[in-house]
Structures are given as structure tokens and as C-alpha cells.
Backbone atoms as SQL, in Angstrom:
CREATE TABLE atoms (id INTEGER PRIMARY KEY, chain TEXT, resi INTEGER, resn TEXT, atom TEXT, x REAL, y REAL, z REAL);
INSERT INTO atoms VALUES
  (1, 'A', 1, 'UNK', 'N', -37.981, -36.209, -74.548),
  (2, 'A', 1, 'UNK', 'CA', -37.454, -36.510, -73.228),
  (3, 'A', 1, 'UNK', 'C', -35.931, -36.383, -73.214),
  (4, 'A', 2, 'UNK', 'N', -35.608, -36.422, -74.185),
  (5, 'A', 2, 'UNK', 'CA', -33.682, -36.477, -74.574),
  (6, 'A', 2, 'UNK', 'C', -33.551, -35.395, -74.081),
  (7, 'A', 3, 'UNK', 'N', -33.916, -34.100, -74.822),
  (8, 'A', 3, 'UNK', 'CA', -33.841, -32.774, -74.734),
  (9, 'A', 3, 'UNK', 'C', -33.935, -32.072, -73.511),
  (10, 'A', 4, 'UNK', 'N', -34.749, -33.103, -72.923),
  (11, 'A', 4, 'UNK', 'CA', -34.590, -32.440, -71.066),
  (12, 'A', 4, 'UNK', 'C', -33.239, -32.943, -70.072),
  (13, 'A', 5, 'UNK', 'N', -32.824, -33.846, -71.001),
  (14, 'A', 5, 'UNK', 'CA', -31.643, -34.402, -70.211),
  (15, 'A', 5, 'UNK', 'C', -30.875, -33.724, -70.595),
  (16, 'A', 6, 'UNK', 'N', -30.638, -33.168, -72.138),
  (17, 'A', 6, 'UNK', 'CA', -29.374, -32.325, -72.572),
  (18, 'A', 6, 'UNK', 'C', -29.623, -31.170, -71.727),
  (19, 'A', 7, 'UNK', 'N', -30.896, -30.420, -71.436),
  (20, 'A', 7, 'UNK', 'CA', -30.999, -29.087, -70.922),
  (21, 'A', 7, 'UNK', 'C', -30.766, -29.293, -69.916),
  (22, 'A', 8, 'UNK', 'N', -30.579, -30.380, -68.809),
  (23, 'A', 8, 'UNK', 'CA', -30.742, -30.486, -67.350),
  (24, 'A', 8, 'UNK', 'C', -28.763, -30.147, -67.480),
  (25, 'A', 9, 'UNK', 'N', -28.378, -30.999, -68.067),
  (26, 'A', 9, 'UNK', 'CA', -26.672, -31.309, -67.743),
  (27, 'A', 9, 'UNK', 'C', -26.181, -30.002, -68.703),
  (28, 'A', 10, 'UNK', 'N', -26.567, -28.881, -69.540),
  (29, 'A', 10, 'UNK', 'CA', -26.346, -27.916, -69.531),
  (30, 'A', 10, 'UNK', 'C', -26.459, -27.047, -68.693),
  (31, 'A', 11, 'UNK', 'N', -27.671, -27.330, -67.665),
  (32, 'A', 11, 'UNK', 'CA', -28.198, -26.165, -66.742),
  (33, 'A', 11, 'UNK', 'C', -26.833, -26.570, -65.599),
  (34, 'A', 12, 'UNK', 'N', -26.584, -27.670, -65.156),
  (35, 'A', 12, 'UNK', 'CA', -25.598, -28.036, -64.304),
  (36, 'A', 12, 'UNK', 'C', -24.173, -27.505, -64.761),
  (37, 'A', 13, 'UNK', 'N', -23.636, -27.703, -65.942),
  (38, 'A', 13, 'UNK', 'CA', -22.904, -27.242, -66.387),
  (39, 'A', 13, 'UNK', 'C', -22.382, -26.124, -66.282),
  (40, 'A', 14, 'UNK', 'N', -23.254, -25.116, -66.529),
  (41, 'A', 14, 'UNK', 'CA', -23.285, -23.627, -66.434),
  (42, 'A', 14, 'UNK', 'C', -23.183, -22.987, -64.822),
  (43, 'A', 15, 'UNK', 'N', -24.229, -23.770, -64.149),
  (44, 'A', 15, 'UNK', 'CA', -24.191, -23.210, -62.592),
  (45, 'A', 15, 'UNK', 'C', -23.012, -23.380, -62.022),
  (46, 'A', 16, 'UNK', 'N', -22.089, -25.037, -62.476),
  (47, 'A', 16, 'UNK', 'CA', -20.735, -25.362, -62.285),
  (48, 'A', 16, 'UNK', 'C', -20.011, -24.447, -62.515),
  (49, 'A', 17, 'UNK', 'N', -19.598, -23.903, -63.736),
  (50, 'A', 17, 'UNK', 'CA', -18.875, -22.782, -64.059),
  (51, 'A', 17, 'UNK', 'C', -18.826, -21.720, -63.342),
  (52, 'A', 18, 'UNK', 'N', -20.067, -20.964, -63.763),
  (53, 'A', 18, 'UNK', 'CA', -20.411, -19.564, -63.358),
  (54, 'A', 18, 'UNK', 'C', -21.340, -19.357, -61.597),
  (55, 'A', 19, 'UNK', 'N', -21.712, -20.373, -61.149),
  (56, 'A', 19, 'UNK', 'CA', -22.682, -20.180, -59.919),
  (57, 'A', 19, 'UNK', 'C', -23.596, -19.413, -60.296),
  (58, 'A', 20, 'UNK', 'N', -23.781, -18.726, -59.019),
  (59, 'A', 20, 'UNK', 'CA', -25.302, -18.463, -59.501),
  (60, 'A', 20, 'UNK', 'C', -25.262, -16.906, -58.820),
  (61, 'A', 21, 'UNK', 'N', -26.507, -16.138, -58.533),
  (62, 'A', 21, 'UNK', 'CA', -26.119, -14.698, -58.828),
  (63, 'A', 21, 'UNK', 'C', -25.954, -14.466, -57.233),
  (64, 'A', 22, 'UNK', 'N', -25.761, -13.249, -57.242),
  (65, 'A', 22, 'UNK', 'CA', -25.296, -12.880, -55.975),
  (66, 'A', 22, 'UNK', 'C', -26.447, -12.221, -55.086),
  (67, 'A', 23, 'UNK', 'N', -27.048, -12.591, -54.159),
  (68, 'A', 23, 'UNK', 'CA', -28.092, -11.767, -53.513),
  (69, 'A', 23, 'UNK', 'C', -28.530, -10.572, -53.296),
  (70, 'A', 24, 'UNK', 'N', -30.074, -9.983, -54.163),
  (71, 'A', 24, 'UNK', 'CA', -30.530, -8.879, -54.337),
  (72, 'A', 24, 'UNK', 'C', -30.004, -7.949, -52.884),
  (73, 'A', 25, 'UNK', 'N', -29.846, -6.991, -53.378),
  (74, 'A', 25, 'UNK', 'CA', -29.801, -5.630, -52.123),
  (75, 'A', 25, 'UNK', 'C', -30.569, -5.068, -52.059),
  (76, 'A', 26, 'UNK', 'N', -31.484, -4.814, -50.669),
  (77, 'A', 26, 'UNK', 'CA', -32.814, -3.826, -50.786),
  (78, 'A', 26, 'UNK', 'C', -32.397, -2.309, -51.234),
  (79, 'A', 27, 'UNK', 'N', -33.335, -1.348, -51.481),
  (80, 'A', 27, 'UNK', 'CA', -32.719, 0.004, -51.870),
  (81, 'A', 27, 'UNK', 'C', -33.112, 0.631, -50.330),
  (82, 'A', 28, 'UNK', 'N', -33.208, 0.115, -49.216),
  (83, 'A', 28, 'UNK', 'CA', -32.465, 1.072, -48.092),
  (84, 'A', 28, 'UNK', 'C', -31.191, 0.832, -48.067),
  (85, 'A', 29, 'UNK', 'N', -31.160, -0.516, -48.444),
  (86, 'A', 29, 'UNK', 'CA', -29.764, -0.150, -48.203),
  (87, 'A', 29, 'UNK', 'C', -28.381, 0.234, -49.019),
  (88, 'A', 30, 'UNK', 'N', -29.677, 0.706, -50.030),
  (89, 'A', 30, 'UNK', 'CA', -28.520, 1.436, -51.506),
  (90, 'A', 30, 'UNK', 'C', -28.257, 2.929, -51.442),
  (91, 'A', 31, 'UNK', 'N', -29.561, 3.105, -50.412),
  (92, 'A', 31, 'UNK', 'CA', -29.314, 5.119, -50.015),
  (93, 'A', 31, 'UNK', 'C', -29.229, 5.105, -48.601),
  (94, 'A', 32, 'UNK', 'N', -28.672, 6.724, -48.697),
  (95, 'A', 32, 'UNK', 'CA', -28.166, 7.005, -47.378),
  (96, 'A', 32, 'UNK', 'C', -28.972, 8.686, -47.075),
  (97, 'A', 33, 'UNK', 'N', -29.631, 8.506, -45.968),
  (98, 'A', 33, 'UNK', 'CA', -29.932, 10.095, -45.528),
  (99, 'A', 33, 'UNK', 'C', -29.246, 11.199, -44.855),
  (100, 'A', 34, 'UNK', 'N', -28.263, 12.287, -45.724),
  (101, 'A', 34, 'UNK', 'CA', -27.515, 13.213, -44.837),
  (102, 'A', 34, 'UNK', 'C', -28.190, 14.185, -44.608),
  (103, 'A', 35, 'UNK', 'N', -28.232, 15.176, -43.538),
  (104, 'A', 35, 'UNK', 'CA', -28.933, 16.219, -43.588),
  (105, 'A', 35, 'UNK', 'C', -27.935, 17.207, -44.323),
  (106, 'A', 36, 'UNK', 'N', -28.724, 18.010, -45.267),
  (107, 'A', 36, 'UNK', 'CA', -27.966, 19.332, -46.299),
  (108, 'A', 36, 'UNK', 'C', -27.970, 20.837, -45.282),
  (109, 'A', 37, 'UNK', 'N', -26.860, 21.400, -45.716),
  (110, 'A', 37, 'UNK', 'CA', -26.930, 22.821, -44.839),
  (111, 'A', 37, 'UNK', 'C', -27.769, 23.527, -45.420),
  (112, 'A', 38, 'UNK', 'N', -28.691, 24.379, -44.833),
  (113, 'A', 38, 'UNK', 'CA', -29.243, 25.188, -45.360),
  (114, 'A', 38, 'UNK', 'C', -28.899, 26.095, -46.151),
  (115, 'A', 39, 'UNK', 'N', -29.390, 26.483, -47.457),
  (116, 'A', 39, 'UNK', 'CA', -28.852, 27.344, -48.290),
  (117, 'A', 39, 'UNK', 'C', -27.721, 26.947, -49.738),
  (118, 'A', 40, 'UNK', 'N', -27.226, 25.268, -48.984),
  (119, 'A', 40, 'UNK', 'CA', -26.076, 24.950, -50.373),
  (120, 'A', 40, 'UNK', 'C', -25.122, 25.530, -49.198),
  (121, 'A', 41, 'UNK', 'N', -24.473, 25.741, -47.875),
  (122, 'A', 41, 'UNK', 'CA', -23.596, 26.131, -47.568),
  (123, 'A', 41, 'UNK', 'C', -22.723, 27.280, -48.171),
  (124, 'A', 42, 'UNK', 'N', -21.312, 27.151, -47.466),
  (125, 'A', 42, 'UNK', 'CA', -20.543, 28.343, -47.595),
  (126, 'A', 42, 'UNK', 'C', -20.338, 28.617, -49.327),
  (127, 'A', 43, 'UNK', 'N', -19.872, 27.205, -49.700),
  (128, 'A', 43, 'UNK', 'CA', -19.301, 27.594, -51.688),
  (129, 'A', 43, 'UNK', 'C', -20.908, 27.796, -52.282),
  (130, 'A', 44, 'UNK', 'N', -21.981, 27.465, -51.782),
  (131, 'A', 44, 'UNK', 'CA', -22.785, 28.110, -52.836),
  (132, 'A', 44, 'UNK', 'C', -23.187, 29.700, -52.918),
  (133, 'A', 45, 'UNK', 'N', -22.438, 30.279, -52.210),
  (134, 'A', 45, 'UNK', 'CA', -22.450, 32.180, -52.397),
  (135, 'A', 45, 'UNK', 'C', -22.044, 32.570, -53.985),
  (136, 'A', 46, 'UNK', 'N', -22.525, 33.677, -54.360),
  (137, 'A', 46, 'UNK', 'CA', -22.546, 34.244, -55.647),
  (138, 'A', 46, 'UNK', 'C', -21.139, 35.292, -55.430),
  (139, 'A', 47, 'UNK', 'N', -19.702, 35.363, -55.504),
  (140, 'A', 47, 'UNK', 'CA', -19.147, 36.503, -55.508),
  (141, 'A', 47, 'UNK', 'C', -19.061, 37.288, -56.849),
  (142, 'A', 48, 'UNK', 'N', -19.598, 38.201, -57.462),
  (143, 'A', 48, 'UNK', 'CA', -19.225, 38.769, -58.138),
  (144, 'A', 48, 'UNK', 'C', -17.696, 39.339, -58.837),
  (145, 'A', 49, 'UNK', 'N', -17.816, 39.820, -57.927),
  (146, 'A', 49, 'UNK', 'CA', -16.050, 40.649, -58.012),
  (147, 'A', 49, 'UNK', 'C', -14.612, 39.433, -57.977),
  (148, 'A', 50, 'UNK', 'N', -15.456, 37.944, -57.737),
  (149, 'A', 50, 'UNK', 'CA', -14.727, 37.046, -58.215),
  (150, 'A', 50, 'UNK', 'C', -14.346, 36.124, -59.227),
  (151, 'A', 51, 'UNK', 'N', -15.622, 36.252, -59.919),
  (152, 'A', 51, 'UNK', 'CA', -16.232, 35.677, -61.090),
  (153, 'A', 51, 'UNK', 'C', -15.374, 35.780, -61.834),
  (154, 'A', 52, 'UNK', 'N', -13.779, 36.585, -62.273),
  (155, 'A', 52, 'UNK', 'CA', -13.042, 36.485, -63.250),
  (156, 'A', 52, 'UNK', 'C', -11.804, 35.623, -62.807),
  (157, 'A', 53, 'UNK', 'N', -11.761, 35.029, -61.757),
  (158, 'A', 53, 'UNK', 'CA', -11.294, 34.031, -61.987),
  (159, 'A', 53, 'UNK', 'C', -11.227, 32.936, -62.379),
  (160, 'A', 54, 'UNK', 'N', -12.728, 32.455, -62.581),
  (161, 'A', 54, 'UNK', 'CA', -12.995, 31.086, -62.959),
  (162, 'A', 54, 'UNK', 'C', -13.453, 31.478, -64.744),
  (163, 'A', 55, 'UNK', 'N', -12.859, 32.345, -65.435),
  (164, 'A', 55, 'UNK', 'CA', -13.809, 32.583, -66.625),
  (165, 'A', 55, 'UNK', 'C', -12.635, 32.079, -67.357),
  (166, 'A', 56, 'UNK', 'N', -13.347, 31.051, -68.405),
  (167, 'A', 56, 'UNK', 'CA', -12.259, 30.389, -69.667),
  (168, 'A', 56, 'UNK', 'C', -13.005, 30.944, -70.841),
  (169, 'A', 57, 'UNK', 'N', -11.681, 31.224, -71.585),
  (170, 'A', 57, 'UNK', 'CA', -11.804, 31.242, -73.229),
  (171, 'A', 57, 'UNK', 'C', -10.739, 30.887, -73.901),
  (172, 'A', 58, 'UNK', 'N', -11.338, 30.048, -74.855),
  (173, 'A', 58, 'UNK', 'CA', -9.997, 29.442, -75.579),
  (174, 'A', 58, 'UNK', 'C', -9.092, 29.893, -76.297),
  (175, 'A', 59, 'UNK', 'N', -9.749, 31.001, -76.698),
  (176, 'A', 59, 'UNK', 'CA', -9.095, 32.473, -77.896),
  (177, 'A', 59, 'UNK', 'C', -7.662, 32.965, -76.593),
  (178, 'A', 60, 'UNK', 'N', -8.663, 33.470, -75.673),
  (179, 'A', 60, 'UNK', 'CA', -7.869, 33.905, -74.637),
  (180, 'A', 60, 'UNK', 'C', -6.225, 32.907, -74.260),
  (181, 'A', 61, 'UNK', 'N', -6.504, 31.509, -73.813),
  (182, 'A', 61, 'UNK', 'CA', -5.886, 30.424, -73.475),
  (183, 'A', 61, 'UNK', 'C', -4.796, 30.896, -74.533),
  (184, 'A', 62, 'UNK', 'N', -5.449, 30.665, -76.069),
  (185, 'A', 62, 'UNK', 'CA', -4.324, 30.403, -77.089),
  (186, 'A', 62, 'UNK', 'C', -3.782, 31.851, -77.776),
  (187, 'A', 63, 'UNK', 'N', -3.934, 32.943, -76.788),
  (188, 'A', 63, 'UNK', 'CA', -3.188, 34.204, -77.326),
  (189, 'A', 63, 'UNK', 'C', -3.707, 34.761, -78.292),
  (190, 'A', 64, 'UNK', 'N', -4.630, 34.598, -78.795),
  (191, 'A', 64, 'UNK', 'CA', -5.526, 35.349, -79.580),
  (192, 'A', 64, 'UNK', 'C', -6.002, 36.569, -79.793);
């Protein structure tokens, strides 16, 4: 019976300190529905003849 009194005035203790948790959030209201453009929009196009701009090499970078 001791042991429930130590656990009771620990349990008080602790809630004193720290409180207690913060209220669950449903998951509607953790997502959001945008509508997407069809296709991936304008930047998802393939340019070829552009493709050497975005090309890395490190050999290249360091004069190699």
C-alpha cells in the first residue's frame, strides 16, 4: 500500500513538471488536397539540347 502512495505523488510530481501531452490531431487535418497540373506542368518537359547545362563532373569541376 506504501508503494501506491510513492507512485501516486510521483505520478503528481511529474504531471507538475512536465503536464501532460498535447491533443491528438486527426490526419485530415495533417493533409491537404491540391489539384496537380496535368502532365507535371511546364518544368517537367524533357529539353534535350539543354541537358548540358545541368551536367556535373567532378574531374571536369577540378580541371582534369
Amino acid at each position: 500500500m506504501n508503494k501506491d502512495l510513492t507512485s501516486d505523488a510521483d505520478t503528481a510530481a511529474r504531471r507538475a513538471r512536465y503536464g501532460s501531452l498535447p491533443e491528438r490531431i486527426r490526419f485530415e487535418d495533417m493533409t491537404e488536397e491540391v489539384e496537380a497540373a496535368p502532365g507535371g506542368g511546364a518544368n517537367a518537359s524533357y529539353d534535350p539540347e539543354g541537358g548540358w547545362k545541368y551536367y556535373s563532373c567532378l574531374a571536369l569541376d577540378l580541371g582534369l
